[in-house]
The first five atom37 places (N, CA, C, CB, O) and aatype in JSON, in Angstrom:
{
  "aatype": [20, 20, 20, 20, 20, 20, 20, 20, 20, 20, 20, 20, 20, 20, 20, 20, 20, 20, 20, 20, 20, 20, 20, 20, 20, 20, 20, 20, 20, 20, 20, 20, 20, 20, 20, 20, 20, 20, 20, 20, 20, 20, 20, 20, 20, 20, 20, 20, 20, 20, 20, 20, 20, 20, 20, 20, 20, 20, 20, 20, 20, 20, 20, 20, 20, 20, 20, 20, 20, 20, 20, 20, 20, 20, 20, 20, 20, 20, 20, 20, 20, 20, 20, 20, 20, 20, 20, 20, 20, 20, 20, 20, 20, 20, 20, 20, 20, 20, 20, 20, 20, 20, 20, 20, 20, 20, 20, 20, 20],
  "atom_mask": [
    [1, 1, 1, 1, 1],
    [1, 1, 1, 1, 1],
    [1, 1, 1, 1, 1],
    [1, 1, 1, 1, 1],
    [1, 1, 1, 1, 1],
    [1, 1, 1, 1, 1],
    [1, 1, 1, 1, 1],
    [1, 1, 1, 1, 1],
    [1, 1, 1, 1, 1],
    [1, 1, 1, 1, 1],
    [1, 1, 1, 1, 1],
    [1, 1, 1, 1, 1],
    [1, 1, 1, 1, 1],
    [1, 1, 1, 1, 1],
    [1, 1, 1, 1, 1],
    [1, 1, 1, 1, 1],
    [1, 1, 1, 1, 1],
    [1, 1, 1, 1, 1],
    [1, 1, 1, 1, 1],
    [1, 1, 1, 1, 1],
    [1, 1, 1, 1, 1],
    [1, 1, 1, 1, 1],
    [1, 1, 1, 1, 1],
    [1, 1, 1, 1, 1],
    [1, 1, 1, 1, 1],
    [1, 1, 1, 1, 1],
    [1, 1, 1, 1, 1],
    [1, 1, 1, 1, 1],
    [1, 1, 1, 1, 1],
    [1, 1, 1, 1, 1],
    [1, 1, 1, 1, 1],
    [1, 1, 1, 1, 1],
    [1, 1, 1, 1, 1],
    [1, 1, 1, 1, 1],
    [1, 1, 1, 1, 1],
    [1, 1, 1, 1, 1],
    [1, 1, 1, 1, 1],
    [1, 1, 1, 1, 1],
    [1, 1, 1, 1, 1],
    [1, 1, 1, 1, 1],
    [1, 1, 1, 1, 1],
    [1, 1, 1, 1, 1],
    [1, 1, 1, 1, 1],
    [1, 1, 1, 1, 1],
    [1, 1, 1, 1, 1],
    [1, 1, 1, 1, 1],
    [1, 1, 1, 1, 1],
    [1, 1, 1, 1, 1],
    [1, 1, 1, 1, 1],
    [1, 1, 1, 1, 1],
    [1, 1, 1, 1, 1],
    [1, 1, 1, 1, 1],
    [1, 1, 1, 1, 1],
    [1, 1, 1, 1, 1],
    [1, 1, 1, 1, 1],
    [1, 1, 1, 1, 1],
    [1, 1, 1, 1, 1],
    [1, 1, 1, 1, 1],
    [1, 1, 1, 1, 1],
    [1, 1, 1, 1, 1],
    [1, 1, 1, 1, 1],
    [1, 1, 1, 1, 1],
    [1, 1, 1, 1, 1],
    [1, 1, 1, 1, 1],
    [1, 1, 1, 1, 1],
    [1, 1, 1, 1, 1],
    [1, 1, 1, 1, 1],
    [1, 1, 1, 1, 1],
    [1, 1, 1, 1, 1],
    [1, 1, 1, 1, 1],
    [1, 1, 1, 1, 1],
    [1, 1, 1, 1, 1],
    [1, 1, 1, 1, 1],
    [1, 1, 1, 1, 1],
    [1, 1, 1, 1, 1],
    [1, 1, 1, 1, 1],
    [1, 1, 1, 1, 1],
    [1, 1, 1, 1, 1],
    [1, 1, 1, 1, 1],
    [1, 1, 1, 1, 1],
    [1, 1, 1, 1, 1],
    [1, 1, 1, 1, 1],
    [1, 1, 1, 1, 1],
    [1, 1, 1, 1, 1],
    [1, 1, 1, 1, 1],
    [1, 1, 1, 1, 1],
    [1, 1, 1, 1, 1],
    [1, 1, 1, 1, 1],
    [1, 1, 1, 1, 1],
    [1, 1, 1, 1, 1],
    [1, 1, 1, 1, 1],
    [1, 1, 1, 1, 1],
    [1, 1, 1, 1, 1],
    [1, 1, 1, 1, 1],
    [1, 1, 1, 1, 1],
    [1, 1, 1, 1, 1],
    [1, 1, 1, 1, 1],
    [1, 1, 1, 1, 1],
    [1, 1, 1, 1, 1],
    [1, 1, 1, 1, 1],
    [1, 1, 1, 1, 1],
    [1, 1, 1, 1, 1],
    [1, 1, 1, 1, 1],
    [1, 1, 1, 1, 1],
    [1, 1, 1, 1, 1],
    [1, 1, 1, 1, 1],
    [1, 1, 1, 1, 1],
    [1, 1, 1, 1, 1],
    [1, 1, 1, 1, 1]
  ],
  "atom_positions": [
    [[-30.44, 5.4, 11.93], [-29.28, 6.18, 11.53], [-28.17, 5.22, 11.1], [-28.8, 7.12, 12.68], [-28.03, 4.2, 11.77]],
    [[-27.47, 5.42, 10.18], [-26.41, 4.51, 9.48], [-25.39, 5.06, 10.76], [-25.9, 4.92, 7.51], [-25.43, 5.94, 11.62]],
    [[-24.62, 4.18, 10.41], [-23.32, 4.14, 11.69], [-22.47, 3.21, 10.55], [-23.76, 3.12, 13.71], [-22.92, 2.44, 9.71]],
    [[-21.06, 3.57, 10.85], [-19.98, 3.02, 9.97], [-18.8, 3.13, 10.92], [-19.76, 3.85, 8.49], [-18.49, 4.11, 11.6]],
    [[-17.98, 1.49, 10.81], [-16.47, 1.84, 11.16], [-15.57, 2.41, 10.22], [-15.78, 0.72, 11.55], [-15.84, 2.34, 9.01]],
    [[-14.47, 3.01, 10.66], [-13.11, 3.69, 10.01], [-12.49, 2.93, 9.97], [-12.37, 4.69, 10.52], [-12.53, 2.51, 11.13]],
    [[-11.57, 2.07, 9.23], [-10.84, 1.18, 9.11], [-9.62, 1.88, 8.33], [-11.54, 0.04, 8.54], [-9.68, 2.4, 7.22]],
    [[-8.16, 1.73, 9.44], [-7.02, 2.3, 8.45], [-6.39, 1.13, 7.9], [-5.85, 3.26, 9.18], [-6.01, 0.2, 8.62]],
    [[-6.22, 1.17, 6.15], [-5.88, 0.57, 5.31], [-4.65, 1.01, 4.78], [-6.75, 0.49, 4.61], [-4.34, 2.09, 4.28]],
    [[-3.74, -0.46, 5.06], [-2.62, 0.21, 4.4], [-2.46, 1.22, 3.19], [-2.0, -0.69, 4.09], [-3.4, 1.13, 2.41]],
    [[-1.75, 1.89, 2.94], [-1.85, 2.45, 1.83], [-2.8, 3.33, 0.77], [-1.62, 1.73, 1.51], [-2.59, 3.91, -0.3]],
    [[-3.78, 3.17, 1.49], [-5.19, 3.82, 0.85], [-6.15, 4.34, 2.22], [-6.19, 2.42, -0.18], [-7.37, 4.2, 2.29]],
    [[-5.5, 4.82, 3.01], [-6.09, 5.48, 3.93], [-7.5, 4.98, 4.88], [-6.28, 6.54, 3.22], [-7.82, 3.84, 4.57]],
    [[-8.21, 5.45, 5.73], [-9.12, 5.1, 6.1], [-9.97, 4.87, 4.92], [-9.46, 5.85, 7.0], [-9.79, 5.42, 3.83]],
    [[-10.99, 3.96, 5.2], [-12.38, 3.1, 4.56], [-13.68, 3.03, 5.63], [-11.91, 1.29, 4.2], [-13.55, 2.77, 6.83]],
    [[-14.58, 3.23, 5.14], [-16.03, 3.37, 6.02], [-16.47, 1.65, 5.49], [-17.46, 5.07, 5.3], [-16.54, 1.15, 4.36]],
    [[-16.61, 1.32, 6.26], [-17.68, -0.13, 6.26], [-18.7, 0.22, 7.16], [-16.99, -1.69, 6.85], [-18.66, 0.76, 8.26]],
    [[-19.7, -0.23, 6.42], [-21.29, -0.24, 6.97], [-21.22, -0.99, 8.6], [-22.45, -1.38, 5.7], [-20.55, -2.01, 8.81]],
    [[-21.87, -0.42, 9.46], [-22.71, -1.2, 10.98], [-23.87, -1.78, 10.56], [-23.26, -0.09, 12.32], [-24.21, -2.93, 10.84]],
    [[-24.5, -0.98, 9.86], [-25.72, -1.59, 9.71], [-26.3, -2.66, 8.86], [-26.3, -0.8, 9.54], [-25.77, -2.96, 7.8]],
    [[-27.66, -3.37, 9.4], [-27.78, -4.74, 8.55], [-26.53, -5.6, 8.24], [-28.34, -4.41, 7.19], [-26.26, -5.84, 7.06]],
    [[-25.74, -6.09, 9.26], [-25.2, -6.84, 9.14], [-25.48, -8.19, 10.1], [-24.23, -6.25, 9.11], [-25.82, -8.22, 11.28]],
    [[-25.26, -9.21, 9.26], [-26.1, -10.87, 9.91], [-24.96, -11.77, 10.45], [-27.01, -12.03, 8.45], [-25.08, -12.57, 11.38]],
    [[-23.79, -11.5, 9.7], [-22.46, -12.38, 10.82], [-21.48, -12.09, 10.06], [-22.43, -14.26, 11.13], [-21.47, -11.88, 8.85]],
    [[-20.09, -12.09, 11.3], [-19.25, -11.54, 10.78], [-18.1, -13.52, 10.79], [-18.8, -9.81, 11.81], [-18.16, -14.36, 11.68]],
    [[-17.45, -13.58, 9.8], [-16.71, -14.91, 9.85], [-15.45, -14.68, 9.76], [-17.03, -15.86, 8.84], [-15.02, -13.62, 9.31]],
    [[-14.45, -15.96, 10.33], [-13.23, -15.93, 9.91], [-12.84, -16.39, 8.48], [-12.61, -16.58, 10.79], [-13.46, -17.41, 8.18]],
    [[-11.65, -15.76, 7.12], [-12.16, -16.18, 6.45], [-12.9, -15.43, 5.04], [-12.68, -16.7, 7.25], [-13.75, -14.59, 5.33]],
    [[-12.68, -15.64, 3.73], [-12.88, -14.5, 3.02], [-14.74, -15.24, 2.51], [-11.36, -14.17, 1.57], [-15.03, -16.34, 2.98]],
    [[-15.33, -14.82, 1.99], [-16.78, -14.82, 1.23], [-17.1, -16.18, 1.19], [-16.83, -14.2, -0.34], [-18.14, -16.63, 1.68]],
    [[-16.07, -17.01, 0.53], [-16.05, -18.66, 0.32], [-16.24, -19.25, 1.44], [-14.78, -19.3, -0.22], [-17.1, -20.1, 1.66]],
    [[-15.18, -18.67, 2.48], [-14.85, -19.54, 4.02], [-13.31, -19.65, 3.55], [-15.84, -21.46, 4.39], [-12.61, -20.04, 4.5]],
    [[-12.68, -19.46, 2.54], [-11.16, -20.04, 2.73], [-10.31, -18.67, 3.14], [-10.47, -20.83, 1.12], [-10.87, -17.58, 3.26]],
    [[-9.23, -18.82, 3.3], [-8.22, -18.05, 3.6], [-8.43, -17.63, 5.16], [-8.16, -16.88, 2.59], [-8.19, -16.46, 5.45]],
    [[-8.84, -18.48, 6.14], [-9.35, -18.01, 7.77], [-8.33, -17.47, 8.32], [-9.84, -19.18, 8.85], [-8.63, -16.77, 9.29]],
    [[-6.82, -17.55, 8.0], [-5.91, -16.63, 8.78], [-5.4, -15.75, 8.29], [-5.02, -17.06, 9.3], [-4.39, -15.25, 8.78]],
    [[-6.05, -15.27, 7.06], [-5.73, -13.56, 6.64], [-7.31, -13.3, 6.03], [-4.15, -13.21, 5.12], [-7.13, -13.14, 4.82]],
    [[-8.56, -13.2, 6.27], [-9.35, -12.45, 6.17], [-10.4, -12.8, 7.12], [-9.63, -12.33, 4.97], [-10.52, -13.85, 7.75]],
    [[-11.2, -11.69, 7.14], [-12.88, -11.86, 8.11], [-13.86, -10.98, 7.09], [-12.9, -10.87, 10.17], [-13.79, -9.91, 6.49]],
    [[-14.78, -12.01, 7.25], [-16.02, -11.62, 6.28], [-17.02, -11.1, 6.9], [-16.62, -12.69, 5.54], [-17.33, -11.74, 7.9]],
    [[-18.0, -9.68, 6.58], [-19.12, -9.52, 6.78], [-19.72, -9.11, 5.74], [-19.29, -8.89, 7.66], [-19.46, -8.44, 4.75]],
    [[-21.09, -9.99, 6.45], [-22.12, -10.63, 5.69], [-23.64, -9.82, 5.7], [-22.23, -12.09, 6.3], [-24.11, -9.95, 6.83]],
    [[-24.25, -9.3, 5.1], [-25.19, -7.91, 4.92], [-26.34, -8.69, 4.75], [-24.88, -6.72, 3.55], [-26.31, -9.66, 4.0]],
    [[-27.44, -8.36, 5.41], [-29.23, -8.86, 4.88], [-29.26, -8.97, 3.94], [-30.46, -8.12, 4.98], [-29.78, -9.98, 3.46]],
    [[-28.44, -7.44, 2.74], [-28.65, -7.21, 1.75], [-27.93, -8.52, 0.43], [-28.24, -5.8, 1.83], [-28.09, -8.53, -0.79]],
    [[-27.07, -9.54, 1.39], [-26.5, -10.06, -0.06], [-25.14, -9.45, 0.03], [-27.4, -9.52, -1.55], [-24.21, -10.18, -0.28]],
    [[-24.99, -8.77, 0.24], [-23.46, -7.67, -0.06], [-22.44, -8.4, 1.19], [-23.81, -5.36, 0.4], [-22.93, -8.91, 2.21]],
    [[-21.05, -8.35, 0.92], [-19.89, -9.12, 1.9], [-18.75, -8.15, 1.7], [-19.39, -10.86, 1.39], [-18.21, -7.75, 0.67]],
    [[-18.54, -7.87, 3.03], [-17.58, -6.65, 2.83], [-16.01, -7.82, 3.44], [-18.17, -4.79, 4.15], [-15.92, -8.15, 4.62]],
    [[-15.05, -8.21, 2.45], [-14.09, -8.98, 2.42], [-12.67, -7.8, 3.39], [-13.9, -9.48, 0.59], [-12.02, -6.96, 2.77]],
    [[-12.51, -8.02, 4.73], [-11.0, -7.42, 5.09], [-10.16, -8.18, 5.19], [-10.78, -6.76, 6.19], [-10.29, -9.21, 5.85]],
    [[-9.04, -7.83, 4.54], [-7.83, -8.47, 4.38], [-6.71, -8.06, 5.68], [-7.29, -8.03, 2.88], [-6.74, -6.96, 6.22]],
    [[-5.8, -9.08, 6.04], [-5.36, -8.68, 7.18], [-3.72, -9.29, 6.87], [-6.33, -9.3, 8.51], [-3.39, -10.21, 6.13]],
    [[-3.0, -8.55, 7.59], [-1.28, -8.94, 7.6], [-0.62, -8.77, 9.05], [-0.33, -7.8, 6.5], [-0.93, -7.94, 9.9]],
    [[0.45, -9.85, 9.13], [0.78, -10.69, 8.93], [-0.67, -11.89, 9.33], [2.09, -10.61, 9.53], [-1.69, -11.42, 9.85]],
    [[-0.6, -12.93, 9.12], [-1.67, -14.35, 9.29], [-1.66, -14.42, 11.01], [-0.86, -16.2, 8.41], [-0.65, -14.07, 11.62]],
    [[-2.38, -14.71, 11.44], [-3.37, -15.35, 12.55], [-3.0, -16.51, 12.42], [-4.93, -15.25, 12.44], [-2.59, -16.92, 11.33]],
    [[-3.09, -17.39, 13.69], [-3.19, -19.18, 13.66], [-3.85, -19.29, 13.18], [-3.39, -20.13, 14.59], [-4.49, -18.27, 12.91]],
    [[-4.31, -20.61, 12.61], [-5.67, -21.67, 12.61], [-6.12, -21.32, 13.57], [-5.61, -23.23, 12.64], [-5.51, -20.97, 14.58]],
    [[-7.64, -21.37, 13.35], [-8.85, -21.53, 14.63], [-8.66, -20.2, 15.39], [-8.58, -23.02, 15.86], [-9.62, -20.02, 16.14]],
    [[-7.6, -19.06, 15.44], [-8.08, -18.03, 16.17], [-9.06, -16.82, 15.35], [-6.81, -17.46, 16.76], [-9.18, -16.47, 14.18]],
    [[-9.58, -16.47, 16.43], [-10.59, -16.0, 16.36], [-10.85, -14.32, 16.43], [-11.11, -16.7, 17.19], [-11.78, -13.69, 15.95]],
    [[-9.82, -13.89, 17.12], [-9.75, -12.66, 17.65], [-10.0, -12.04, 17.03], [-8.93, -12.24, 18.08], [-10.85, -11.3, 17.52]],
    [[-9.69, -11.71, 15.67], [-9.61, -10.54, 14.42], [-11.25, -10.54, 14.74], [-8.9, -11.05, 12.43], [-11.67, -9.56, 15.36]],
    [[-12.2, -11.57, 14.36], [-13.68, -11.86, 14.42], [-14.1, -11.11, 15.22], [-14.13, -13.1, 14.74], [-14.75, -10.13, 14.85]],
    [[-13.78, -11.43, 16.95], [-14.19, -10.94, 18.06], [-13.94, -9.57, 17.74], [-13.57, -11.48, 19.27], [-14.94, -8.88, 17.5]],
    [[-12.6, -8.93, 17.67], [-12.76, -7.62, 17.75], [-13.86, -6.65, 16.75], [-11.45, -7.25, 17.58], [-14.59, -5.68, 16.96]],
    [[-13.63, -7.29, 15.87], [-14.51, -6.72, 14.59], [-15.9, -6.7, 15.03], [-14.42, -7.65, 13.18], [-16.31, -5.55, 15.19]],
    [[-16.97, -7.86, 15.33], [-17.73, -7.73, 16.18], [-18.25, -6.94, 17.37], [-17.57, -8.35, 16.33], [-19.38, -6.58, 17.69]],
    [[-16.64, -6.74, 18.08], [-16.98, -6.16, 19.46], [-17.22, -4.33, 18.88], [-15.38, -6.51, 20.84], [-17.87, -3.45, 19.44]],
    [[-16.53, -4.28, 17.78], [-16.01, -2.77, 17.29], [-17.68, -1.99, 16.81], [-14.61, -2.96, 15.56], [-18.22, -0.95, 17.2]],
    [[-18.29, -3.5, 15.38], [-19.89, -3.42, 15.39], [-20.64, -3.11, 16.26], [-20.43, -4.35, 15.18], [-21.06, -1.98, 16.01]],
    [[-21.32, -3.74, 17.76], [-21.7, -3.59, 18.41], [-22.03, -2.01, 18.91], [-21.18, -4.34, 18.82], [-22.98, -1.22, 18.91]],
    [[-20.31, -2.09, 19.44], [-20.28, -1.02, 20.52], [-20.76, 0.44, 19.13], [-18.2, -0.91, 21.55], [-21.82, 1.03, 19.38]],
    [[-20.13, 0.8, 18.08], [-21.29, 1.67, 17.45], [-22.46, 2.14, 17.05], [-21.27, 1.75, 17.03], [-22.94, 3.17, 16.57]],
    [[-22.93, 0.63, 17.53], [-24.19, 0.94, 16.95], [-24.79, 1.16, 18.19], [-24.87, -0.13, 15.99], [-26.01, 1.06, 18.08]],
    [[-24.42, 1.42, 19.37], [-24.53, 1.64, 20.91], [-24.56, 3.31, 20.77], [-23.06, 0.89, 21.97], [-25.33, 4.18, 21.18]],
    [[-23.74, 3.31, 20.26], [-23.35, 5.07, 20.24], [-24.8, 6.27, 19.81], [-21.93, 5.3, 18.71], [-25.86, 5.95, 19.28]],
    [[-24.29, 7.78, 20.3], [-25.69, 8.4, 20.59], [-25.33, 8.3, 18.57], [-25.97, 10.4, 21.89], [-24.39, 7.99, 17.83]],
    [[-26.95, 8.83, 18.42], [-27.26, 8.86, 16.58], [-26.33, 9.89, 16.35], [-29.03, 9.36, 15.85], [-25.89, 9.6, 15.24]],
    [[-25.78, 10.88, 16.7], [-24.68, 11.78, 16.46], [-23.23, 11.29, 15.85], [-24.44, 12.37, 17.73], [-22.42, 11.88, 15.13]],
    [[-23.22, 10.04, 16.38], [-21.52, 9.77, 16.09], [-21.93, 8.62, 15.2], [-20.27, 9.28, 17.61], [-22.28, 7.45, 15.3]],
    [[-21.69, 9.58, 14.23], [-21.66, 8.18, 12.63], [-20.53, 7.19, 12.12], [-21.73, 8.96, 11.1], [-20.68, 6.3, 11.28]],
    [[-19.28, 7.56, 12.87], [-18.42, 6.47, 12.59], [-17.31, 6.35, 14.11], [-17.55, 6.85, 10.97], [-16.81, 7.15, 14.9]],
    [[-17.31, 5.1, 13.93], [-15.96, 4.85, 15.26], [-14.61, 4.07, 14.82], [-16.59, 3.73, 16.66], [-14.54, 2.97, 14.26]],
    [[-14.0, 4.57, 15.04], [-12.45, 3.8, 14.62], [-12.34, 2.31, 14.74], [-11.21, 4.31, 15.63], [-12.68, 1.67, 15.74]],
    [[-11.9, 1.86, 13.74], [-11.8, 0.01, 14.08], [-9.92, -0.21, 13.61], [-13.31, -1.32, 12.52], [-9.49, -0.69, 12.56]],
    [[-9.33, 0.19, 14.48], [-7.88, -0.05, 14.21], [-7.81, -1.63, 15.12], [-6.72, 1.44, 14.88], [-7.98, -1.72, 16.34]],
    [[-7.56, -2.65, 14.31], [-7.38, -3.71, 15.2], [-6.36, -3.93, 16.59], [-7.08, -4.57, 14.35], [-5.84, -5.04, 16.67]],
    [[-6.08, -3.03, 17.59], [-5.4, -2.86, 18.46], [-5.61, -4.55, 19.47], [-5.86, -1.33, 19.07], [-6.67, -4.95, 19.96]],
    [[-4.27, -5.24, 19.51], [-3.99, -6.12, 20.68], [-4.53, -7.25, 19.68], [-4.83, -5.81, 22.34], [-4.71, -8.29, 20.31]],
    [[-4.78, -7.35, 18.64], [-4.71, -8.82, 18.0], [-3.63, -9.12, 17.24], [-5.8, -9.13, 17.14], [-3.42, -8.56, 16.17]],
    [[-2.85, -10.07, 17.76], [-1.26, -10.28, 17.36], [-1.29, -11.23, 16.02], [-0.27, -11.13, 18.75], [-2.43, -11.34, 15.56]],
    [[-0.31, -11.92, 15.35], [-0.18, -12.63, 14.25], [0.56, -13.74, 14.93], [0.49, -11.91, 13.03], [0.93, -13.73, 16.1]],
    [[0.7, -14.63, 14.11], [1.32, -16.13, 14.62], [2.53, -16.0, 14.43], [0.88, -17.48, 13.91], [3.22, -16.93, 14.85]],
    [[3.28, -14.8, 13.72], [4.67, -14.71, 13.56], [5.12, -13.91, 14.48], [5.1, -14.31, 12.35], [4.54, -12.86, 14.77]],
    [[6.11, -14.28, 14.99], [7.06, -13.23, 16.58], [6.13, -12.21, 16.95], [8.83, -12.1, 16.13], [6.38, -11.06, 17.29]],
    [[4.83, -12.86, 16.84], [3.81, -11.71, 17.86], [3.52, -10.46, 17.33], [4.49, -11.24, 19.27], [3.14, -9.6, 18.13]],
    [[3.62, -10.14, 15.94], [3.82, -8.64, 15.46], [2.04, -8.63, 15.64], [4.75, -8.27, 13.55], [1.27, -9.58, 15.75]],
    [[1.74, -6.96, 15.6], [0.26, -6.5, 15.46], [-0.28, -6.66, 14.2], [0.06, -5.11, 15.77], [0.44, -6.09, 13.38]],
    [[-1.37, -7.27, 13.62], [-2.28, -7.18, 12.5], [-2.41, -5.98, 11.88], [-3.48, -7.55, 12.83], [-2.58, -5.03, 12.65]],
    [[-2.38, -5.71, 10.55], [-2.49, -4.04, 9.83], [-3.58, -4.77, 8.81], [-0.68, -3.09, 8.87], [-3.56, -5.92, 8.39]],
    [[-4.31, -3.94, 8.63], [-5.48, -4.15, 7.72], [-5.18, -3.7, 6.74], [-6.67, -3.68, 8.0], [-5.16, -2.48, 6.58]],
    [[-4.82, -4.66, 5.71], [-4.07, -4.38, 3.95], [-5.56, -4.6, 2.88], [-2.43, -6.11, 3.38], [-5.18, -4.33, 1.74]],
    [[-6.38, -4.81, 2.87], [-7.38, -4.54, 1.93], [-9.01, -4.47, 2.68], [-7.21, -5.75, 0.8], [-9.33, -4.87, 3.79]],
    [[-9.76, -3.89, 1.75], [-10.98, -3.76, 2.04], [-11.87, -4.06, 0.67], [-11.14, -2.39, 2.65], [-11.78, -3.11, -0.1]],
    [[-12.47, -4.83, 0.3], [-13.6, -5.09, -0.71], [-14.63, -5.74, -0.42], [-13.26, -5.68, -1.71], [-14.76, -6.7, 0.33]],
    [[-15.66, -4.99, -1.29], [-17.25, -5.69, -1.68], [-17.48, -6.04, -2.75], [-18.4, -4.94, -1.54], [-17.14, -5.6, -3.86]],
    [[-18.42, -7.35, -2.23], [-19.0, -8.08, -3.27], [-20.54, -8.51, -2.68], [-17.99, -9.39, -3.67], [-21.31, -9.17, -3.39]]
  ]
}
């Protein structure tokens, strides 16, 4: 059964990204650059679903990753009934005066 997170995007409302067949999720856009405003996932299929994130993360943290991961997981845990689960990045802060992360883009390539 396909399973998908909800991701609220600034300005363009929730977005479904795939759970399934996915091989790793990175800090970091498709290339590897930009590690403190995007996280990449990476599909069996070839396909990289690029999220963009605001305000920036330190260097080297990781959290946006972890949660995104932890968010994967736990759906695809879920009974085959519940086809999508919310992925609002809740409690991962930015490197500026601590504000919360808002998820400003979503693309595939």
């Amino acid at each position: 059964m396909e399973k998908f997170l909800s991701m609220p995007v600034t300005n363009e409302g929730n977005q479904l990204v795939s759970c399934n067949d996915v091989k790793c999720v990175e800090m970091g856009d498709e290339a590897g650059a930009n590690t403190t405003t995007h996280v990449a996932v990476f599909y069996g299929s070839g396909k990289v679903v690029d999220v963009t994130f605001t305000p920036a993360v330190a260097a080297a943290n990781v959290e946006v990753r972890s949660s995104l991961q932890d968010a994967l997981t736990s759906a695809l845990a879920t009974s085959w009934t519940n086809l999508t689960r919310e992925w609002p990045p809740q409690g991962v802060l930015s490197n500026t005066a601590g504000e919360m992360i808002t998820i400003s883009g979503v693309d595939i390539s």
